[in-house]
N, C-alpha and C positions, 0 to 999 in steps of 0.2 A: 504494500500500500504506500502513494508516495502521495501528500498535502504541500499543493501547492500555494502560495501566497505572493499577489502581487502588491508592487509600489507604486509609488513615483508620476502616476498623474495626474494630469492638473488643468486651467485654464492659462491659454501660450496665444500671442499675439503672430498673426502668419509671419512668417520667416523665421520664428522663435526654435528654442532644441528642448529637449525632454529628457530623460534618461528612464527608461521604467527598468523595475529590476522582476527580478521573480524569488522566490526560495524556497526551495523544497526539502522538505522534513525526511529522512530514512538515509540509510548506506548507499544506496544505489543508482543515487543521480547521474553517476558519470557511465552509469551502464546506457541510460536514455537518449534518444533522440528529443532538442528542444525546441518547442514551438510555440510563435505566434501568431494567434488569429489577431480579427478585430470584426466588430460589427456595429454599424452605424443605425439608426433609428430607422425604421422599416424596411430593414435589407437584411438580407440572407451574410453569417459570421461567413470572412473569409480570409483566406491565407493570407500571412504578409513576411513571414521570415523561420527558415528553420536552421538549428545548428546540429551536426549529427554526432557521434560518441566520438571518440578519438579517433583519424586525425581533426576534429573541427573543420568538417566541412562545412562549411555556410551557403545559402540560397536565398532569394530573397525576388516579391514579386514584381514585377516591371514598373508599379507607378512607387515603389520606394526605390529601387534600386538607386543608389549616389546618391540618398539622403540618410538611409536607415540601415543600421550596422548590427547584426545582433553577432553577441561574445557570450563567450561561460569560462566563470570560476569553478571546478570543481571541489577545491578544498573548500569553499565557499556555500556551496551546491547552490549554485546562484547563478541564473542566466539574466541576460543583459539587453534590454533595445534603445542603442540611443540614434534617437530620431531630431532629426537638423531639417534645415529650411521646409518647415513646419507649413501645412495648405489648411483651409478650410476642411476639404476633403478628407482631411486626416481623421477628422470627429470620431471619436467610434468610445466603444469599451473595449480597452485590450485586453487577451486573456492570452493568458503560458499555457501550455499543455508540454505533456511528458507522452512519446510513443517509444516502442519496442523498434519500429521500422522508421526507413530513411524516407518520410512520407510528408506531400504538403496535403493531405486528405487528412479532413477533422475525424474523420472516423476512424482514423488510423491511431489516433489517439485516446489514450488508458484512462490519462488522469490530467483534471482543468482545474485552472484557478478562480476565485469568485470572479475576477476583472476588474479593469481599473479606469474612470473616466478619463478621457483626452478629448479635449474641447480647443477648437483651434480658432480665434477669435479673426474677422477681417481688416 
């Protein structure tokens, strides 16, 4: 069982940065695959960035890409989204997830955190 707990958002004026963190409870973080959705008000959650177990392979979906970085501390058990030149569009509730697989599919994921408001002001 792995309880995940997100940080770090807030209200950010567009072109602003963020950092959201994640942290998850058990030994086995660095065995997971880490992911984040988001989901904006009347839209379907969707992928925005995943980091996979060692080596830290990273992905990340085309309207972040060269804005939004995700990183993991594993001594930490703490993954990482810091998100720059910050859009409207960015609004959403982020959420971390933990999967077994190298997956940008919410389903593919075990275990979610509650989410964290991002409100990106114009």
């Amino acid at each position: 069982q792995v309880q995940l707990v997100e940080s770090g958002g807030s209200l950010v004026q567009a072109g602003g940065s963020l950092r959201l963190s994640c942290t998850a409870s058990g030994r086995t973080f660095s065995s997971y695959t880490m992911g984040w959705f988001r989901q904006a008000p009347g839209k379907e959650r969707e992928f925005v960035a995943r980091i996979s177990r060692s080596p830290d392979i990273t992905y990340a979906t085309d309207s972040v890409k060269g804005r939004f970085t995700i990183s993991r501390d594993n001594a930490k058990n703490t993954v990482y989204l810091q998100m720059n030149s910050l859009k409207p569009e960015d609004t959403a509730v982020y959420y971390c997830a933990a999967s077994r697989v190298y997956s940008y599919v919410a389903g593919d994921y075990d275990y979610w955190g509650q989410g964290t408001q991002v409100t990106v002001s114009s």
